[in-house]
C-alpha positions as CSV (number, residue, x, y, z in Angstrom):
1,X,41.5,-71.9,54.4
2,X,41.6,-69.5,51.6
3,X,38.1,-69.6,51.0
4,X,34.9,-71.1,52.3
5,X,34.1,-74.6,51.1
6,X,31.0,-74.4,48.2
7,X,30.0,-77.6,47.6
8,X,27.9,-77.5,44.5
9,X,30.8,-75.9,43.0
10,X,33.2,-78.5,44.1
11,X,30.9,-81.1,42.9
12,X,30.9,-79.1,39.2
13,X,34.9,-78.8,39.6
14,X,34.8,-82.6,40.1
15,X,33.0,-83.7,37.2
16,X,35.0,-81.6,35.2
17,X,38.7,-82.9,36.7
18,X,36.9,-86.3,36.2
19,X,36.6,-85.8,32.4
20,X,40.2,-84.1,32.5
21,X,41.3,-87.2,33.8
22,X,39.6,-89.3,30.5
23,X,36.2,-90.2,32.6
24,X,33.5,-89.6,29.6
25,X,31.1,-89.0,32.8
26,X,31.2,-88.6,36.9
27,X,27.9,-88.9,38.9
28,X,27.5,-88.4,43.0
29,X,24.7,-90.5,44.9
30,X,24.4,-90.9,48.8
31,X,25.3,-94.3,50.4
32,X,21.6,-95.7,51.1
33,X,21.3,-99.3,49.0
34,X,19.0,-100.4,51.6
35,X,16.4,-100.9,48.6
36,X,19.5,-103.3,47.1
37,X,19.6,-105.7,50.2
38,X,16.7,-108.1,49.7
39,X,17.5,-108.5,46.4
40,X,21.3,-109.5,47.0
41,X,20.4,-111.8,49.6
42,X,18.0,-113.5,48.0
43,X,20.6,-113.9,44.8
44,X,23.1,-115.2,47.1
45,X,20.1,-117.5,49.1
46,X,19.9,-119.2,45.1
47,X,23.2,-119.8,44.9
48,X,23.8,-117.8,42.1
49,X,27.4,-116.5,43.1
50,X,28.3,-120.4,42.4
51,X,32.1,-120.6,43.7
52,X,32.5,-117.1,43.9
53,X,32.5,-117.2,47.8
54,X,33.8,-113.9,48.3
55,X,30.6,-112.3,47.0
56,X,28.9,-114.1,50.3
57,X,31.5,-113.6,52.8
58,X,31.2,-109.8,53.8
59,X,27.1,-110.1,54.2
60,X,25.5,-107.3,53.4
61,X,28.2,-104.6,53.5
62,X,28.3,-104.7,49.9
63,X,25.2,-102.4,50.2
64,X,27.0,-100.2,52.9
65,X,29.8,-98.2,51.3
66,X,29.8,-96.4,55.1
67,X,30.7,-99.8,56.4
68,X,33.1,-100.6,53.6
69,X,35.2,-97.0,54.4
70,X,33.5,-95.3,57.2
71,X,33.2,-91.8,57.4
72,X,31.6,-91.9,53.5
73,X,28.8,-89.7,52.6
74,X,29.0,-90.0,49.3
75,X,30.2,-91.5,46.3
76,X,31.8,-90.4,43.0
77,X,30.8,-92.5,40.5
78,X,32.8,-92.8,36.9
79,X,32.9,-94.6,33.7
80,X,35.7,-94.8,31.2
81,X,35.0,-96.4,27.4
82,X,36.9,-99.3,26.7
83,X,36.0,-100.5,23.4
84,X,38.2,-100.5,20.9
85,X,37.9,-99.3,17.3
86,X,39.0,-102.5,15.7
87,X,37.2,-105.2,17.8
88,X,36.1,-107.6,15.3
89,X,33.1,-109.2,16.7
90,X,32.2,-111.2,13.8
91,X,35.4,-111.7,12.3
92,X,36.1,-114.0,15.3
93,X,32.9,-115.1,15.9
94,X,32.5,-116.4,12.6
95,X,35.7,-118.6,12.4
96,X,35.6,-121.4,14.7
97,X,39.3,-121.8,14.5
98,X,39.5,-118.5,16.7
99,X,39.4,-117.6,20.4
100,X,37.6,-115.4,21.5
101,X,38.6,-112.9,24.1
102,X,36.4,-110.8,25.7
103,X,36.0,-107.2,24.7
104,X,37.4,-105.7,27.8
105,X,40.4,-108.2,28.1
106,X,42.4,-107.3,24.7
107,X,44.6,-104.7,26.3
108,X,45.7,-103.4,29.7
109,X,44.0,-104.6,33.0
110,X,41.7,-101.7,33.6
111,X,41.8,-102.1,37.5
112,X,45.1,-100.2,38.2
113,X,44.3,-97.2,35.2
114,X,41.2,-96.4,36.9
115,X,42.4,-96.8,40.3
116,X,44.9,-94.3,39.7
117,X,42.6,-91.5,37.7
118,X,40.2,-91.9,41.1
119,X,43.1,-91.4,43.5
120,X,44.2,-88.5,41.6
121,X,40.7,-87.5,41.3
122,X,40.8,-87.7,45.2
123,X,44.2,-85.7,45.6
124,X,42.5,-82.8,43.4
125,X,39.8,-82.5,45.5
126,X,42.1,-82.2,48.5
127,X,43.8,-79.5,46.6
128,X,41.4,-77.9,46.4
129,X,39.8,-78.1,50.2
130,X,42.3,-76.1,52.3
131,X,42.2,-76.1,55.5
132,X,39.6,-79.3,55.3
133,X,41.1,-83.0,55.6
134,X,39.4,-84.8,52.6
135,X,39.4,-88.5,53.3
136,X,38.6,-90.6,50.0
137,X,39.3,-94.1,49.1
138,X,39.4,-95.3,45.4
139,X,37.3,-98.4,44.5
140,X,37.8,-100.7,40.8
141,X,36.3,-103.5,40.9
142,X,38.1,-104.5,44.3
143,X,36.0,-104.4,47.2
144,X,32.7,-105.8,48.4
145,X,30.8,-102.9,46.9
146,X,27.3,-103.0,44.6
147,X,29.1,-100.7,41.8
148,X,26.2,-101.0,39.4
149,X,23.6,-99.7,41.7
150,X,25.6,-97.1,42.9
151,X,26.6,-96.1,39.2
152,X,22.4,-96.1,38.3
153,X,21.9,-94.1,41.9
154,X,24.4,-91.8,40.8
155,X,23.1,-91.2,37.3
156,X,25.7,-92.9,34.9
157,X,22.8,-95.2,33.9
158,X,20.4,-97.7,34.2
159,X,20.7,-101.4,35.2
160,X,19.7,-103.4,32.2
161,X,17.8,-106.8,32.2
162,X,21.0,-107.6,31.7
163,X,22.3,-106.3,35.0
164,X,25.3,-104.3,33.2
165,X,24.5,-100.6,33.5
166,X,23.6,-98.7,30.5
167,X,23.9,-95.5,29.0
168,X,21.6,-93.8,26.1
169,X,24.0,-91.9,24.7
170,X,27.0,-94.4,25.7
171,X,25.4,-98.1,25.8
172,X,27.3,-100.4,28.0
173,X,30.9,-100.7,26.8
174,X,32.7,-99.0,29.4
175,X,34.1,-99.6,32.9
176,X,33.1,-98.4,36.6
177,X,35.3,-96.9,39.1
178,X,34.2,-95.4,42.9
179,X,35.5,-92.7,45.1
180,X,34.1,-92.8,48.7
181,X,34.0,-89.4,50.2
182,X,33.4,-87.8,53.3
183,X,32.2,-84.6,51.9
184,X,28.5,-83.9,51.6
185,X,28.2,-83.1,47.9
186,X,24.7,-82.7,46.3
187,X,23.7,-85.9,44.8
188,X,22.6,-86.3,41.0
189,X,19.3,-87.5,39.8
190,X,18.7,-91.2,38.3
191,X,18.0,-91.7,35.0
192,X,14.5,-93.8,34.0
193,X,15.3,-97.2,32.8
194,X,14.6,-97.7,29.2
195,X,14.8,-101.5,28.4
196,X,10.8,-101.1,28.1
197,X,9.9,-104.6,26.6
198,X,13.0,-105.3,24.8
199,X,14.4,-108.9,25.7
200,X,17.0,-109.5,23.1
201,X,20.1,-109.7,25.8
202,X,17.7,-112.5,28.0
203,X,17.0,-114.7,24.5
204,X,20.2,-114.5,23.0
205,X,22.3,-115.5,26.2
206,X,24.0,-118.9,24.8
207,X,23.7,-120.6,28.5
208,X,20.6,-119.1,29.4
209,X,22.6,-117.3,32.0
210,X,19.9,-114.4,32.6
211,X,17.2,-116.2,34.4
212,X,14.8,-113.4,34.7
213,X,15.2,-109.6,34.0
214,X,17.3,-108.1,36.0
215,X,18.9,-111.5,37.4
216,X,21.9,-113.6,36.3
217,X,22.5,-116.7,37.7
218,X,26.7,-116.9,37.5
219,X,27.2,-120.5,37.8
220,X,25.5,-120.7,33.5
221,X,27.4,-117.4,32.6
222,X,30.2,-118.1,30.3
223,X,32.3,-115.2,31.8
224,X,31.9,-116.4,35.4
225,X,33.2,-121.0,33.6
226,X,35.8,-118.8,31.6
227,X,37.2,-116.4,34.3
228,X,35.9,-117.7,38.0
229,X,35.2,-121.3,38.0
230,X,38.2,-122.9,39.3
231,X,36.7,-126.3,38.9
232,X,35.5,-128.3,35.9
233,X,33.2,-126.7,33.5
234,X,30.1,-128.6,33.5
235,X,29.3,-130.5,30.5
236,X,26.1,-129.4,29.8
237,X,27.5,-125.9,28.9
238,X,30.5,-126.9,27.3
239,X,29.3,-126.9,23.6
240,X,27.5,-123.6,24.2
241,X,30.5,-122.3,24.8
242,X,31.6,-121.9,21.5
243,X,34.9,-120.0,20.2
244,X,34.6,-118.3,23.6
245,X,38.2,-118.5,25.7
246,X,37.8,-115.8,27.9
247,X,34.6,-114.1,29.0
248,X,31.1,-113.5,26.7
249,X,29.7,-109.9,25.1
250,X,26.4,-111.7,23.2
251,X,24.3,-109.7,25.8
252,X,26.2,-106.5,24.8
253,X,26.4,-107.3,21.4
254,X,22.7,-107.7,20.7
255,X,21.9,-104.6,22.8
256,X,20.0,-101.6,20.7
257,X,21.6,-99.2,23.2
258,X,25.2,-100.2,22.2
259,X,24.3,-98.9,18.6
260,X,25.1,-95.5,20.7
261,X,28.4,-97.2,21.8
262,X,31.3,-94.3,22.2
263,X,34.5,-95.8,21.6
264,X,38.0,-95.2,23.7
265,X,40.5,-93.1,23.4
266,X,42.7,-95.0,25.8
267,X,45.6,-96.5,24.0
268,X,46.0,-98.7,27.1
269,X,42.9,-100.9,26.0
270,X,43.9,-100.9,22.3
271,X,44.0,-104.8,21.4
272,X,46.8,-107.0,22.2
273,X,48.1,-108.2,18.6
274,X,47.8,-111.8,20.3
275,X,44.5,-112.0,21.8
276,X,42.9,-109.8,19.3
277,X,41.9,-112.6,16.9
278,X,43.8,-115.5,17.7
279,X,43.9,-118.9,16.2
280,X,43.2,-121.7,19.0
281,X,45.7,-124.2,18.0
282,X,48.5,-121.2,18.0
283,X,47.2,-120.3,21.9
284,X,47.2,-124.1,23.0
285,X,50.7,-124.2,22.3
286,X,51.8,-121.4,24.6
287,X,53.9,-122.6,27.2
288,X,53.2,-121.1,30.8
289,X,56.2,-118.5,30.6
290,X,55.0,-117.5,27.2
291,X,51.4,-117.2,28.5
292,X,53.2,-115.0,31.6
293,X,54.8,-112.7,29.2
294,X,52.1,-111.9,26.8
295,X,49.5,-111.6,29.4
296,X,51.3,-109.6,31.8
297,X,49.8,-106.1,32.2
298,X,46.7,-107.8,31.6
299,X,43.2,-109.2,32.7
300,X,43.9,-112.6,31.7
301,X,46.9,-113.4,33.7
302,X,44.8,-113.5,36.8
303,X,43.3,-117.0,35.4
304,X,46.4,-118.8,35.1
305,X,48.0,-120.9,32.7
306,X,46.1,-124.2,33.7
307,X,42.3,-122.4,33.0
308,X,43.6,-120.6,30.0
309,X,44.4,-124.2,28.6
310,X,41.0,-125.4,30.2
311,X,38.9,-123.2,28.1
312,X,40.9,-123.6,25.0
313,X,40.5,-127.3,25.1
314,X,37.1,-126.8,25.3
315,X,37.1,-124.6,22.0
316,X,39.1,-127.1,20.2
317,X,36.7,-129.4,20.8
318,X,34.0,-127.0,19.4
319,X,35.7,-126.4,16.6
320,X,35.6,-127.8,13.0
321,X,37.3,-131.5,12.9
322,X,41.0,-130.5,12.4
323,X,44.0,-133.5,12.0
324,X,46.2,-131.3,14.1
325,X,43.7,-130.6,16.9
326,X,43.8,-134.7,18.4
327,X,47.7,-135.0,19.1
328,X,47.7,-131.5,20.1
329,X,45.1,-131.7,23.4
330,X,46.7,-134.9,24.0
331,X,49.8,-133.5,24.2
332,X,49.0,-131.6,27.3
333,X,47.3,-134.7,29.6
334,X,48.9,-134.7,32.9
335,X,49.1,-131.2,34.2
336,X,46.2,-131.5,36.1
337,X,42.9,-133.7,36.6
338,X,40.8,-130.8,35.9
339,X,42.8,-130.1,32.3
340,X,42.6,-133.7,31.8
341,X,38.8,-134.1,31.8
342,X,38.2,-131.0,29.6
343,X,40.6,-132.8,27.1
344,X,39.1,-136.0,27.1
345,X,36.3,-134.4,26.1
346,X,37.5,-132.2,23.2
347,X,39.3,-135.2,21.9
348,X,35.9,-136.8,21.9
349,X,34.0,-134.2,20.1
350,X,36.7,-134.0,17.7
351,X,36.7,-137.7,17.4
352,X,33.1,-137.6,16.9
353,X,33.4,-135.1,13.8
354,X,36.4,-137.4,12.0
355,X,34.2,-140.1,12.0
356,X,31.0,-138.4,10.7
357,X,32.8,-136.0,8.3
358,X,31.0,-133.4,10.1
359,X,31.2,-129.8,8.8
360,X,30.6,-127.5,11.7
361,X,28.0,-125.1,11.1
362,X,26.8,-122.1,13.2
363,X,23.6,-121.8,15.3
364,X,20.8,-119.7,13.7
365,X,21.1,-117.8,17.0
366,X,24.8,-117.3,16.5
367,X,24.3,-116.2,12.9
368,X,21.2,-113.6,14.1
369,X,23.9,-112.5,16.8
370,X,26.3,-111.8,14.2
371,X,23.8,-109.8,12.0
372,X,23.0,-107.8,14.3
373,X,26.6,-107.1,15.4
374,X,27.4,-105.7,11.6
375,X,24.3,-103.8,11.7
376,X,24.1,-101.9,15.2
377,X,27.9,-101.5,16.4
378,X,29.5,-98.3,16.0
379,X,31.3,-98.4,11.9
380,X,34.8,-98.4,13.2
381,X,34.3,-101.0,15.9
């Protein structure tokens, strides 16, 4: 080699080519989430994961990045910002008659992007070890690994009672990416959580999904019905539900921290003309090759047509009473049992509201959300 290997200045060169690479920031932590076992068995002892079965089925190496890719001493942790500078929260929010996708969803699947900055990431750092064979493996979102602890162990933030990781000077709208390492670098320090007594993301959860700080039980979270469940959404939670098609930011939303929200840079997540504030009745008419071609690149593909038209049954039937609404849903029975049910009941709700003359009118918690939206998000967001 050309020169001898100085690892506090490769982990300086790092965190640098990190930010080069459009990371706003790169922490290093060891691979001991020994402290994180209890915790994730006892989550998965509650059946919290609901039908996501792949969260149980590779026991506890979650916590063992060493098991995941042995070899790894340590792991590069990043974040990238995703939001966008036109995100509308309360324009769709307010209007019934919209879906609402989830902030992170309007543009390019994130998975690939940051799974190529990390491997390049990695190929730098080889570059730069001569004579020394680096072996790294990238991680998005894509392997049975606790990203969140490992982000707070590495300093990118602190898990909120929320369980998303935040960032004073960042909030929470941003993604997380791993690179397992076999290098010892020096590890960075935590930062000190400062939720204090703050409970606005537990209250304002429309399921009560968060079922005690720190703790969210999956099976009530309207990202896990929108995205993950597979099966019928239960009942109970479909009126809850809202406007909300694809994933839920309330607990983001409300958040003090994300008054300190940075926005992106990345065109890639710049919103889908689309998804960005569609109307519901224009999305229940999309075809499966239409859905296909305007969701491919992104998030929401992964979900299929079949949920897509799941969810936005269930918004219809949320959503003021509409003449067009009843012969559209019914217009779609037969593609499946599961669609069928979610129908049935839209068409009821809908129904329900032609016969009452009812005028659909927002929650007080929904309008506090809002409020608090126009107040605390960043003034180009």
């Amino acid at each position: 080699m050309t020169h001898p290997l100085d690892l506090n200045q490769l982990a300086q060169h790092i965190k640098q080519w990190g930010q080069s690479l459009g990371f706003q920031q790169v922490g290093i932590c060891d691979t001991d989430l020994s402290v994180e076992e209890p915790r994730l068995q006892a989550w998965l002892d509650k059946q919290y994961h609901g039908e996501m079965e792949w969260m149980a089925r590779h026991g506890m190496m979650r916590a063992r990045p060493h098991e995941l890719h042995p070899g790894t001493l340590r792991v590069i942790s990043v974040r990238m910002n995703y939001l966008p500078a036109n995100a509308s929260f309360a324009k769709t929010l307010k209007n019934p008659q919209l879906g609402y996708v989830s902030r992170y969803a309007l543009g390019r699947d994130y998975h690939k992007l940051l799974r190529n900055r990390l491997k390049r990431l990695g190929d730098m750092i080889q570059e730069y070890c001569v004579g020394i064979d680096v072996n790294s493996r990238p991680f998005v979102d894509s392997a049975p690994i606790l990203e969140r602890p490992l982000a707070a162990k590495a300093g990118i933030g602190w898990v909120g009672k929320h369980s998303l990781i935040l960032n004073k000077e960042a909030g929470s709208w941003f993604f997380l990416g791993e690179l397992l390492l076999d290098l010892p670098l020096p590890i960075d320090k935590p930062q000190d959580e400062q939720c204090g007594r703050c409970v606005a993301c537990i209250t304002t959860c429309p399921t009560g999904a968060i079922v005690e700080p720190y703790v969210v039980d999956a099976r009530r979270c309207i990202s896990y019905l929108t995205i993950e469940l597979e099966s019928a959404i239960p009942e109970e939670f479909r009126p809850l539900m809202g406007n909300r098609i694809y994933g839920c930011d309330d607990c983001q939303m409300i958040c003090p921290w994300n008054r300190f929200s940075q926005l992106t840079e990345e065109g890639d997540f710049s919103p889908r003309q689309n998804l960005h504030t569609p109307e519901l009745i224009a999305l229940f008419q999309w075809d499966e090759k239409t859905f296909l071609k305007i969701t491919e690149g992104s998030a929401i593909r992964r979900i299929g047509h079949l949920r897509w038209l799941r969810n936005i049954s269930v918004a219809l039937g949320n959503a003021p009473y509409d003449a067009q609404i009843i012969p559209l849903l019914q217009s779609r029975r037969g593609l499946s049992e599961v669609l069928d049910e979610h129908i049935e009941w839209a068409v009821k709700q809908q129904q329900e509201k032609r016969s009452e003359n009812v005028i659909e009118i927002q929650t007080s918690q929904q309008k506090r959300l809002i409020r608090a939206i126009e107040k605390g998000l960043p003034r180009d967001a």
